[in-house]
ChimeraX commands (.cxc) that place a marker at each C-alpha (Angstrom):
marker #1 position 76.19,113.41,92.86 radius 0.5
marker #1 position 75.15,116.24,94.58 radius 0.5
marker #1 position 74.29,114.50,97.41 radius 0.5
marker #1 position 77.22,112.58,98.00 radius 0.5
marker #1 position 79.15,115.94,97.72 radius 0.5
marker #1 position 76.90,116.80,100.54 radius 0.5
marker #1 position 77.77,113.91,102.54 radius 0.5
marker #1 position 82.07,114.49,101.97 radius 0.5
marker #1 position 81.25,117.93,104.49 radius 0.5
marker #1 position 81.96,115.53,107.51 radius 0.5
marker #1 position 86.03,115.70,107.42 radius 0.5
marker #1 position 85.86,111.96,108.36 radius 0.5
marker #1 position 83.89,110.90,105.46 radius 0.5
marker #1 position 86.53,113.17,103.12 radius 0.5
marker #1 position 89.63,111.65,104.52 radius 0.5
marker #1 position 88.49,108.26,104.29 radius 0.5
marker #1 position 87.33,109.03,100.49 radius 0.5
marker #1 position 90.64,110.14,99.78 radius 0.5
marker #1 position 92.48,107.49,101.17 radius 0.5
marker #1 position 90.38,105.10,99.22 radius 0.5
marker #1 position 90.55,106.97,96.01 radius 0.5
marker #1 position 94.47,107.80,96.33 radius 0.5
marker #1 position 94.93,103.74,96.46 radius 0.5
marker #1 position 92.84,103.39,93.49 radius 0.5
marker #1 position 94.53,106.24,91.69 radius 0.5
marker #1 position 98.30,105.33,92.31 radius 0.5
marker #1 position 97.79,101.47,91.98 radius 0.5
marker #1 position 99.33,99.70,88.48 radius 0.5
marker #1 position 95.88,97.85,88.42 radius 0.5
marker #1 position 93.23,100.44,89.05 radius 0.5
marker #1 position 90.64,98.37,88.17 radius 0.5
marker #1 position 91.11,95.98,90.41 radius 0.5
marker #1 position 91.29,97.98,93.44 radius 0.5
marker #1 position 88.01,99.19,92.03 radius 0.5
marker #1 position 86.48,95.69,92.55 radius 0.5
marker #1 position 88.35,95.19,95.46 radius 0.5
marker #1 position 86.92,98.62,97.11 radius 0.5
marker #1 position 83.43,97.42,95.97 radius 0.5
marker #1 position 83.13,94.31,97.06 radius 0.5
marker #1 position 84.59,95.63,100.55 radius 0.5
marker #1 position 81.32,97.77,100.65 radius 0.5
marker #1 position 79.07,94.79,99.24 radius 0.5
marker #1 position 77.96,96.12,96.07 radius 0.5
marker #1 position 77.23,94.89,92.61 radius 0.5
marker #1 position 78.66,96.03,89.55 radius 0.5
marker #1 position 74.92,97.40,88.73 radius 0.5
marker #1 position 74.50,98.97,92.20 radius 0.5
marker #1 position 77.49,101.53,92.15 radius 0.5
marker #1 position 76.82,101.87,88.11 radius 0.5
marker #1 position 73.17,103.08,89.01 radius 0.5
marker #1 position 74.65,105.41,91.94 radius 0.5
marker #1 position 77.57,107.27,89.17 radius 0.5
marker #1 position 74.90,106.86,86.21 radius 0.5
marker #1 position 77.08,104.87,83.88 radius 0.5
marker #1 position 76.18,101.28,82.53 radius 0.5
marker #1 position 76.97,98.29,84.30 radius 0.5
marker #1 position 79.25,97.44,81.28 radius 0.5
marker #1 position 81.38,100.58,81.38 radius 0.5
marker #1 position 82.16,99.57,85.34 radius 0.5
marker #1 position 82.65,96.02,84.31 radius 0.5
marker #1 position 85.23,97.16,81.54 radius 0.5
marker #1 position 87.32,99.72,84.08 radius 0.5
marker #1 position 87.66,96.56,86.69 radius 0.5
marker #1 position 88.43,93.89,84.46 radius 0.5
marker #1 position 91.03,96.18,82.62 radius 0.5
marker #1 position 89.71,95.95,79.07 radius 0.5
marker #1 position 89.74,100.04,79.32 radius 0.5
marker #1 position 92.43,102.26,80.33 radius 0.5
marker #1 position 92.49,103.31,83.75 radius 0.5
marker #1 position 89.99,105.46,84.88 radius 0.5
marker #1 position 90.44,109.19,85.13 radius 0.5
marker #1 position 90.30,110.95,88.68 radius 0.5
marker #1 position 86.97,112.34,87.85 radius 0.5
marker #1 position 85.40,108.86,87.53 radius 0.5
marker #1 position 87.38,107.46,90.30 radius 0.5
marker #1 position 86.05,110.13,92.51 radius 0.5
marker #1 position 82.36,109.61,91.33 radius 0.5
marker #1 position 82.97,105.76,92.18 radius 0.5
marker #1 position 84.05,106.71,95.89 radius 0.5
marker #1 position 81.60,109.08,96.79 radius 0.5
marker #1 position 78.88,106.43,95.77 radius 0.5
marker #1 position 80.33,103.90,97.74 radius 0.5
marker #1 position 80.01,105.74,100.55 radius 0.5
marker #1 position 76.43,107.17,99.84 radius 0.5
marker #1 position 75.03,103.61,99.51 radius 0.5
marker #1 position 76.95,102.74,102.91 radius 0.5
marker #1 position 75.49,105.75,104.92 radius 0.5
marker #1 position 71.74,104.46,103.35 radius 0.5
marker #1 position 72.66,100.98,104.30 radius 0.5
marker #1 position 73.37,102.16,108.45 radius 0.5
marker #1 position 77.10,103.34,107.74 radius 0.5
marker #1 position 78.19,99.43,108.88 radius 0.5
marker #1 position 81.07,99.66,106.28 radius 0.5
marker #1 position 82.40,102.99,107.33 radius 0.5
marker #1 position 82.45,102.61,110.84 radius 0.5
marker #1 position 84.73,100.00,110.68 radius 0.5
marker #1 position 87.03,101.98,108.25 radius 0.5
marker #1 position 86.32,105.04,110.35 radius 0.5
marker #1 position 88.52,103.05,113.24 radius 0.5
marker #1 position 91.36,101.62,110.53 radius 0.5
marker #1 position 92.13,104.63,108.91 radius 0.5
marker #1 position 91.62,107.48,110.98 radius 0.5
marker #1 position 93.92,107.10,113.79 radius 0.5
marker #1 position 95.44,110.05,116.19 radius 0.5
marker #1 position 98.05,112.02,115.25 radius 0.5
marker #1 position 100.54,110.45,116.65 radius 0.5
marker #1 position 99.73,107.38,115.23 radius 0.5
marker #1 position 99.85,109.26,111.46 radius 0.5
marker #1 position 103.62,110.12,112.23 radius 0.5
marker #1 position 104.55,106.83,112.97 radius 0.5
marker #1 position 103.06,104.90,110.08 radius 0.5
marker #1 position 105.29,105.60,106.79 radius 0.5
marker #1 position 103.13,103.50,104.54 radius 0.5
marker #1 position 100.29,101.43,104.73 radius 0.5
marker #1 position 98.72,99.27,102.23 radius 0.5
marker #1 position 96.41,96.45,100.99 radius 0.5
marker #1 position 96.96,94.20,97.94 radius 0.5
marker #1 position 94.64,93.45,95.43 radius 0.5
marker #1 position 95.95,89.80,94.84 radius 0.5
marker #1 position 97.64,88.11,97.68 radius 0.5
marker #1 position 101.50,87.16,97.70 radius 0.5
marker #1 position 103.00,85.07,99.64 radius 0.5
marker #1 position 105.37,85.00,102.69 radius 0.5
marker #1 position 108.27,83.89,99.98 radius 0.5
marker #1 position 107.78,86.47,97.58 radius 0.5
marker #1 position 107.16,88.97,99.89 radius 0.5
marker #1 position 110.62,88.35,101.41 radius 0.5
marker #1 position 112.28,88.39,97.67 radius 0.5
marker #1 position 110.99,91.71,97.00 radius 0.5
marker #1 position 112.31,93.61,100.21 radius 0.5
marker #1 position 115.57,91.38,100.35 radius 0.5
marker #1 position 114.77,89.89,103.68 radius 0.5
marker #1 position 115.77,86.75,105.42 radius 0.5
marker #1 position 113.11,85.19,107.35 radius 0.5
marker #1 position 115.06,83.78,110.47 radius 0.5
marker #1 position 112.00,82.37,112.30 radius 0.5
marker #1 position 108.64,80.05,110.43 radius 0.5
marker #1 position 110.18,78.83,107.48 radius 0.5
marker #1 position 107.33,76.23,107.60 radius 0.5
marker #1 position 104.95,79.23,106.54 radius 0.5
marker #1 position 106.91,80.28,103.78 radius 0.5
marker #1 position 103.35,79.88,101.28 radius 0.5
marker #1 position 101.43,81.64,103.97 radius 0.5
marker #1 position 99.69,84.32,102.36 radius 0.5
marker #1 position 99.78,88.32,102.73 radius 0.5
marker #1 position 97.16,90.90,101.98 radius 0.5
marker #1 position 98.99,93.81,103.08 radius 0.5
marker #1 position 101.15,95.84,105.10 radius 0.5
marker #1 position 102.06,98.40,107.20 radius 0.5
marker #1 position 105.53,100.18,108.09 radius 0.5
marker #1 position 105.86,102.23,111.47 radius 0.5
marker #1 position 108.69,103.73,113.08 radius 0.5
marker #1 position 109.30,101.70,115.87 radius 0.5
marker #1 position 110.52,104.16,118.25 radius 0.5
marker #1 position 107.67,106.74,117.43 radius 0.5
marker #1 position 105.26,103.69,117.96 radius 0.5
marker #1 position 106.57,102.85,121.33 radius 0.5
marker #1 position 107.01,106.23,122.77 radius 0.5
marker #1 position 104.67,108.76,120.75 radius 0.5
marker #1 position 101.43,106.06,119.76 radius 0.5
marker #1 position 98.44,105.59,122.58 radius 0.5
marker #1 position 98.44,101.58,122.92 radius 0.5
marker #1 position 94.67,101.99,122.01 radius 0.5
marker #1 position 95.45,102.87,118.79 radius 0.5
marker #1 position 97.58,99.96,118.06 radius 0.5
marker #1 position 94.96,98.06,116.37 radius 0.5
marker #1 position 95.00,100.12,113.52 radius 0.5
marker #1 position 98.16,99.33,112.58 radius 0.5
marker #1 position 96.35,96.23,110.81 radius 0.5
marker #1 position 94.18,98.17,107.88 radius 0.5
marker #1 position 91.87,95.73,106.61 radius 0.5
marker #1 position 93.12,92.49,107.83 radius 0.5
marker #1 position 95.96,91.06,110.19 radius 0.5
marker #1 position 96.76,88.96,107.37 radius 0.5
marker #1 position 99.53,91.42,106.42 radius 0.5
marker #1 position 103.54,91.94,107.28 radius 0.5
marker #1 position 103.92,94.70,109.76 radius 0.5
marker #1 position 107.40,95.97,109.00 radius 0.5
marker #1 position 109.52,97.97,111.77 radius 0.5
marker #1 position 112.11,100.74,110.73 radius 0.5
marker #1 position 115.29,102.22,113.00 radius 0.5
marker #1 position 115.42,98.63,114.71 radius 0.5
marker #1 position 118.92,97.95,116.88 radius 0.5
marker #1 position 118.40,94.62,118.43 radius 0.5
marker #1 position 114.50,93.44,117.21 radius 0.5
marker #1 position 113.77,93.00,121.40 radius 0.5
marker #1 position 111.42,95.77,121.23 radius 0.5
marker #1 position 109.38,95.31,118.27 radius 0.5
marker #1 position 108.74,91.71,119.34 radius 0.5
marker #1 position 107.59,92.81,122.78 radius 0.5
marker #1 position 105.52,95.01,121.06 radius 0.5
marker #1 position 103.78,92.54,118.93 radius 0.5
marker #1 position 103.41,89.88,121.89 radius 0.5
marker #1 position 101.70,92.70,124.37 radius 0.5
marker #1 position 99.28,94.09,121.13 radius 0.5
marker #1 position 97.81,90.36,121.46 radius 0.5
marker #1 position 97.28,90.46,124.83 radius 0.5
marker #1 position 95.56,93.62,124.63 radius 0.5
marker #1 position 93.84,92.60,121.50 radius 0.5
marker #1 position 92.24,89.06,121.60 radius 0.5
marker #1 position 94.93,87.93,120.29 radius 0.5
marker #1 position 95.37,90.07,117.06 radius 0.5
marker #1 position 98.86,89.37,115.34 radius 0.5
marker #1 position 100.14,90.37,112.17 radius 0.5
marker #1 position 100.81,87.37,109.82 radius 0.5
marker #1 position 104.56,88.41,109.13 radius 0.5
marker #1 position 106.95,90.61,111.45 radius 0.5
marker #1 position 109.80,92.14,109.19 radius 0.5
marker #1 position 112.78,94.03,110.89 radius 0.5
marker #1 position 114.31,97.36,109.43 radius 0.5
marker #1 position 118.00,98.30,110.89 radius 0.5
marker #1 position 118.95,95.05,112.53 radius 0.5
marker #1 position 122.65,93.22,111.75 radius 0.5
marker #1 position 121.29,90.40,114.32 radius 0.5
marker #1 position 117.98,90.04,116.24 radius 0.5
marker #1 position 118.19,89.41,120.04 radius 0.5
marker #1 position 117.77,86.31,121.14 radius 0.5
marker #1 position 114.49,86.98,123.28 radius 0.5
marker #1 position 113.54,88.95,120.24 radius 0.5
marker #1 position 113.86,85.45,118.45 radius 0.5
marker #1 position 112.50,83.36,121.13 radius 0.5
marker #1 position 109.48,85.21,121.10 radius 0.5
marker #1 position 108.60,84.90,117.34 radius 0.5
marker #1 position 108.97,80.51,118.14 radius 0.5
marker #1 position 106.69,80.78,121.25 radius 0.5
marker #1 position 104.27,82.60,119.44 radius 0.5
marker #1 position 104.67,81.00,116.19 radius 0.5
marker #1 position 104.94,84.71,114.09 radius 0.5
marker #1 position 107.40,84.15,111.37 radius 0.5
marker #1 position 110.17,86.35,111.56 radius 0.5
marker #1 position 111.94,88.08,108.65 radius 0.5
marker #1 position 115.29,90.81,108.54 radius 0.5
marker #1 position 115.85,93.06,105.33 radius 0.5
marker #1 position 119.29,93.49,103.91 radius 0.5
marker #1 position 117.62,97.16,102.77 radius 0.5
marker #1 position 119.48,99.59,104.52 radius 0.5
marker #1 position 117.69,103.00,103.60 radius 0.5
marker #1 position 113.78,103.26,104.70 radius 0.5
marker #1 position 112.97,105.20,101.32 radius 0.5
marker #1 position 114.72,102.27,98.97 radius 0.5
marker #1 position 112.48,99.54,101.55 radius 0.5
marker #1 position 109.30,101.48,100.62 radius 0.5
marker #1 position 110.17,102.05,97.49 radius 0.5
marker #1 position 110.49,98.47,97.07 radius 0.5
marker #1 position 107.02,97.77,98.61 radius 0.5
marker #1 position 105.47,100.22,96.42 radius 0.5
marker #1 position 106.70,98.11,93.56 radius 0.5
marker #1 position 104.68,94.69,94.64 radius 0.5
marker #1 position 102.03,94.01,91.98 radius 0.5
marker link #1:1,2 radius 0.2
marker link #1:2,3 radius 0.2
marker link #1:3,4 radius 0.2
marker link #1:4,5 radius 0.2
marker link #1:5,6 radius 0.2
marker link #1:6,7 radius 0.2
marker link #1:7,8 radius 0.2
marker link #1:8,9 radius 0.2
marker link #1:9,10 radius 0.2
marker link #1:10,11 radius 0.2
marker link #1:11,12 radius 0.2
marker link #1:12,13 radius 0.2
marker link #1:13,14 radius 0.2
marker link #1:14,15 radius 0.2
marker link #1:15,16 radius 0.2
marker link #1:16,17 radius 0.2
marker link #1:17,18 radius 0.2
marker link #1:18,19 radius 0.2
marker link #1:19,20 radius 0.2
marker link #1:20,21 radius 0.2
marker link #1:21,22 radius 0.2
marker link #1:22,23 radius 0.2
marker link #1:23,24 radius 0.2
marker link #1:24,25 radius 0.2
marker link #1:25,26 radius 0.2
marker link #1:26,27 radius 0.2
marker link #1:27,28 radius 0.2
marker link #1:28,29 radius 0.2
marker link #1:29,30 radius 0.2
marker link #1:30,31 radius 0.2
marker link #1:31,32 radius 0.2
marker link #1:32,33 radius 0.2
marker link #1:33,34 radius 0.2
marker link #1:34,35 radius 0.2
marker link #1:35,36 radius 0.2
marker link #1:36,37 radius 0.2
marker link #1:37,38 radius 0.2
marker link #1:38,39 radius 0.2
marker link #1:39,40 radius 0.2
marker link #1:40,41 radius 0.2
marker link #1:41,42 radius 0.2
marker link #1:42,43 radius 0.2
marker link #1:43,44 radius 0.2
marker link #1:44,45 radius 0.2
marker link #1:45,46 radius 0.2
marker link #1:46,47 radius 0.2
marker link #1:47,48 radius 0.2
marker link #1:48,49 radius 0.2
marker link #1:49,50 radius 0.2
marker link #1:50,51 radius 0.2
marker link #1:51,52 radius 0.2
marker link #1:52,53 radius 0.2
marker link #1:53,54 radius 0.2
marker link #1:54,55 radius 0.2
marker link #1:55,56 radius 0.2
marker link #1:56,57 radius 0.2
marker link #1:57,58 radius 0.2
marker link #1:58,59 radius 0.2
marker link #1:59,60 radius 0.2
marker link #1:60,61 radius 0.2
marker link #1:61,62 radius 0.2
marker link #1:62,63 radius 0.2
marker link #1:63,64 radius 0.2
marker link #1:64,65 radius 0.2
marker link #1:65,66 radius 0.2
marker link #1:66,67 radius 0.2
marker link #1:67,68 radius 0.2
marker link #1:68,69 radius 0.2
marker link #1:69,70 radius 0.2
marker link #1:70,71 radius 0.2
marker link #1:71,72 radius 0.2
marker link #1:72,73 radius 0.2
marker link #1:73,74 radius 0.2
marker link #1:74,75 radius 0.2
marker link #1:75,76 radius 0.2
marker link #1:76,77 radius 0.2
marker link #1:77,78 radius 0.2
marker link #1:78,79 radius 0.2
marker link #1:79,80 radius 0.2
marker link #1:80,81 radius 0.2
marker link #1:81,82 radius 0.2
marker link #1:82,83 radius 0.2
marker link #1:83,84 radius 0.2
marker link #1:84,85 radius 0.2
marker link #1:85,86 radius 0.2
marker link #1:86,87 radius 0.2
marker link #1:87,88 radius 0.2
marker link #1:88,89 radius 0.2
marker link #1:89,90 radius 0.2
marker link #1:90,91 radius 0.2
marker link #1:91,92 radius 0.2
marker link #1:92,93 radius 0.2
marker link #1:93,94 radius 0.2
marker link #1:94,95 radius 0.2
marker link #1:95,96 radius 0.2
marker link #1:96,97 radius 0.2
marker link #1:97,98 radius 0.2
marker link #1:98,99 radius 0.2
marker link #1:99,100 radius 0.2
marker link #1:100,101 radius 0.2
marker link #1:101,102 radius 0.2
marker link #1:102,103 radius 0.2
marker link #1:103,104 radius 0.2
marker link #1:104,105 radius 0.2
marker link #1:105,106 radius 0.2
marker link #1:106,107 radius 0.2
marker link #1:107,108 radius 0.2
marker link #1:108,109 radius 0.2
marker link #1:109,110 radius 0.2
marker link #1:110,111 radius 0.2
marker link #1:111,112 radius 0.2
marker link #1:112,113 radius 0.2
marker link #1:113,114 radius 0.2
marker link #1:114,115 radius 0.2
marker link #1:115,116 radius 0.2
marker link #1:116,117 radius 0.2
marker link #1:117,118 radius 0.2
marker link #1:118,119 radius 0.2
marker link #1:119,120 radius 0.2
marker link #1:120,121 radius 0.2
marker link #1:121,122 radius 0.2
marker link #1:122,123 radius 0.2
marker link #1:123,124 radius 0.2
marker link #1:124,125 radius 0.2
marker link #1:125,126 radius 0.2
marker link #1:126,127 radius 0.2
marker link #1:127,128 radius 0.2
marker link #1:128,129 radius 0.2
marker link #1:129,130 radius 0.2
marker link #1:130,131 radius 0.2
marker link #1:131,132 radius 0.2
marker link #1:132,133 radius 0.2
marker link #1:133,134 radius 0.2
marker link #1:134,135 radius 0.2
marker link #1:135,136 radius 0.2
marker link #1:136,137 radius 0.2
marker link #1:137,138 radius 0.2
marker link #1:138,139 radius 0.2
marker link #1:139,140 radius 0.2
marker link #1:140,141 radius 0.2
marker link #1:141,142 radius 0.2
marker link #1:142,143 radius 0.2
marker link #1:143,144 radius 0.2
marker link #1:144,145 radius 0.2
marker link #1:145,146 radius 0.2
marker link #1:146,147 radius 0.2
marker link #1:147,148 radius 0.2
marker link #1:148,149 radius 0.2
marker link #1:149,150 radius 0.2
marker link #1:150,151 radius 0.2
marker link #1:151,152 radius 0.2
marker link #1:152,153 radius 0.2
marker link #1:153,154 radius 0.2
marker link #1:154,155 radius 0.2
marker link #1:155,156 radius 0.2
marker link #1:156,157 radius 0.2
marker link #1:157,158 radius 0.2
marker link #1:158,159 radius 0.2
marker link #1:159,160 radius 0.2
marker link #1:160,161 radius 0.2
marker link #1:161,162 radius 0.2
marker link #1:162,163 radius 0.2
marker link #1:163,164 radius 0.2
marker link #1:164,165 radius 0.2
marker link #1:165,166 radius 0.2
marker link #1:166,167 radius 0.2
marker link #1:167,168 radius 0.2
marker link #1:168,169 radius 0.2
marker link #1:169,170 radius 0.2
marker link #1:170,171 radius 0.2
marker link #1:171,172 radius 0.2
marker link #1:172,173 radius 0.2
marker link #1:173,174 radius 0.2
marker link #1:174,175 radius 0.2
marker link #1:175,176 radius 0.2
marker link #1:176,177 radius 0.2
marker link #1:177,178 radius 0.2
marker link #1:178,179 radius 0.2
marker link #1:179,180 radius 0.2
marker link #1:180,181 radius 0.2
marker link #1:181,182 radius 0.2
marker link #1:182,183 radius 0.2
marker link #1:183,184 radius 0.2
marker link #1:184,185 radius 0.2
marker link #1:185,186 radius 0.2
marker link #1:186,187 radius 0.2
marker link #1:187,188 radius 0.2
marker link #1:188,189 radius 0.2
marker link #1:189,190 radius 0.2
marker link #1:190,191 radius 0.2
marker link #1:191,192 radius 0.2
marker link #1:192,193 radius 0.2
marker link #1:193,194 radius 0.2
marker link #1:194,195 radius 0.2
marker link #1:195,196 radius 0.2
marker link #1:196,197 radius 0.2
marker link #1:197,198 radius 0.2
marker link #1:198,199 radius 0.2
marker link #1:199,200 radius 0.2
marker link #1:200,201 radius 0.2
marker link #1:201,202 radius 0.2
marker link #1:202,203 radius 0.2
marker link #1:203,204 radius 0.2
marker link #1:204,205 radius 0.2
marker link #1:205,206 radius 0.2
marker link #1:206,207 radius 0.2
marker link #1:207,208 radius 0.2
marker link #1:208,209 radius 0.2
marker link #1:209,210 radius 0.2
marker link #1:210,211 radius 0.2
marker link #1:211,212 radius 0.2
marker link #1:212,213 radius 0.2
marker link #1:213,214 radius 0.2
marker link #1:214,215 radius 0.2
marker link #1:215,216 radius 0.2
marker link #1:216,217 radius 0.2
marker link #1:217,218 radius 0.2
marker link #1:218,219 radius 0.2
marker link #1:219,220 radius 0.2
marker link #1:220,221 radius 0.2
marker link #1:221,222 radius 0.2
marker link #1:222,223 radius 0.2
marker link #1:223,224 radius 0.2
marker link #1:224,225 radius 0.2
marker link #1:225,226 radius 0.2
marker link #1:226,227 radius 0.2
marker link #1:227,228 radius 0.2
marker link #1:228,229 radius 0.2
marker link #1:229,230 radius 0.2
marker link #1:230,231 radius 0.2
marker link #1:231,232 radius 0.2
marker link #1:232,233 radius 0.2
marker link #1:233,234 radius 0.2
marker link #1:234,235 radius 0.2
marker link #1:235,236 radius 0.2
marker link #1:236,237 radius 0.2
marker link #1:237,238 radius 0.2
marker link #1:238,239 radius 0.2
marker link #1:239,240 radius 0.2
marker link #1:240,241 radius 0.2
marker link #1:241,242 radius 0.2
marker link #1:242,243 radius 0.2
marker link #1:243,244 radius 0.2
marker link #1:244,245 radius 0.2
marker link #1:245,246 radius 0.2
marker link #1:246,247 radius 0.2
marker link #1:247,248 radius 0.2
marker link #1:248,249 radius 0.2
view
């Protein structure tokens, strides 16, 4: 791997590696945000076992959980060849993650936590494990989520470039995007309805309010015009709601 140690000099190319391998490390199925990671970057099982020099089998094992979960050595090993078969292949993978998860650093203060799910869950479970109430789109209660993302909503507004806004979405818009120190849920909504304009019409699957007793009535209004389910959390501490998140299998 001594080439793929070569290739971690850029600092991009690190941080991205260690934002990969940190989800893999931390997840309760490792193994599956093995696969998941993989098949992002479009490789077989036999590909990335040639790159790390294992068998196809051991790889196989490790993302179908019939072994424990892989040690940070191996993890790391699986990362760097990921991204040594993407840099042969034209880098098409990592320039797309280079824009998702490298942001500025304003944008790195405002994001608390940020993540993708292995197995999606739906709008209804989603809302059972943060205690929230969704108060607009009950109709897409079995709509499902593949993430989220939780920003401070008044660092986003006044600290975050609006160009950076897209990365608020990770890997998909199919995800809850979940704003903390909320008073009246007007500004948050606004938010989401101007990213859209500004984004071909990019919206996050699920907006989630942090801090609100009652949302605004344009705040509400806007979810129905634009058809963005709408959900409040009962969660009163930020740590507890993340907690919470962290907890979704």
């Amino acid at each position: 791997m001594g080439q793929g140690a070569d290739v971690l000099s850029d600092p991009a190319l690190r941080e991205i590696a260690s934002k990969i391998a940190g989800e893999i490390i931390i997840s309760d199925k490792p193994g599956l945000e093995m696969k998941k990671w993989r098949e992002r970057f479009g490789l077989t099982q036999v590909e990335v076992a040639a790159l790390m020099g294992v068998s196809a089998s051991v790889l196989s094992d490790y993302e179908s959980g019939r072994r424990k979960s892989p040690g940070a050595r191996f993890v790391s090993r699986f990362v760097r060849s990921l991204i040594l078969r993407d840099i042969e292949r034209g880098g098409i993978v990592l320039s797309g993650l280079r824009r998702i998860l490298l942001g500025s650093e304003s944008l790195k203060q405002a994001v608390l936590d940020m993540r993708e799910f292995s197995i999606p869950i739906t709008i209804a479970r989603f809302c059972e494990y943060i205690s929230a109430d969704l108060v607009v789109g009950a109709a897409h209660m079995s709509t499902p989520l593949l993430g989220y993302t939780v920003v401070d909503s008044i660092k986003l507004v006044l600290d975050v470039p609006s160009y950076d806004y897209v990365k608020l979405y990770g890997a998909t818009t199919q995800r809850a995007a979940i704003f903390t120190r909320v008073t009246y849920g007007r500004s948050p909504m606004v938010a989401v309805k101007s990213m859209q304009a500004g984004m071909g019409g990019l919206r996050p699957a699920l907006v989630v309010l942090h801090g609100v007793k009652k949302v605004d009535e344009l705040g509400l209004e806007i979810a129905r015009r634009e058809n963005i389910p709408l959900a409040v959390t009962r969660i009163e501490d930020v740590n507890e709601l993340i907690d919470r998140l962290r907890s979704i299998k």
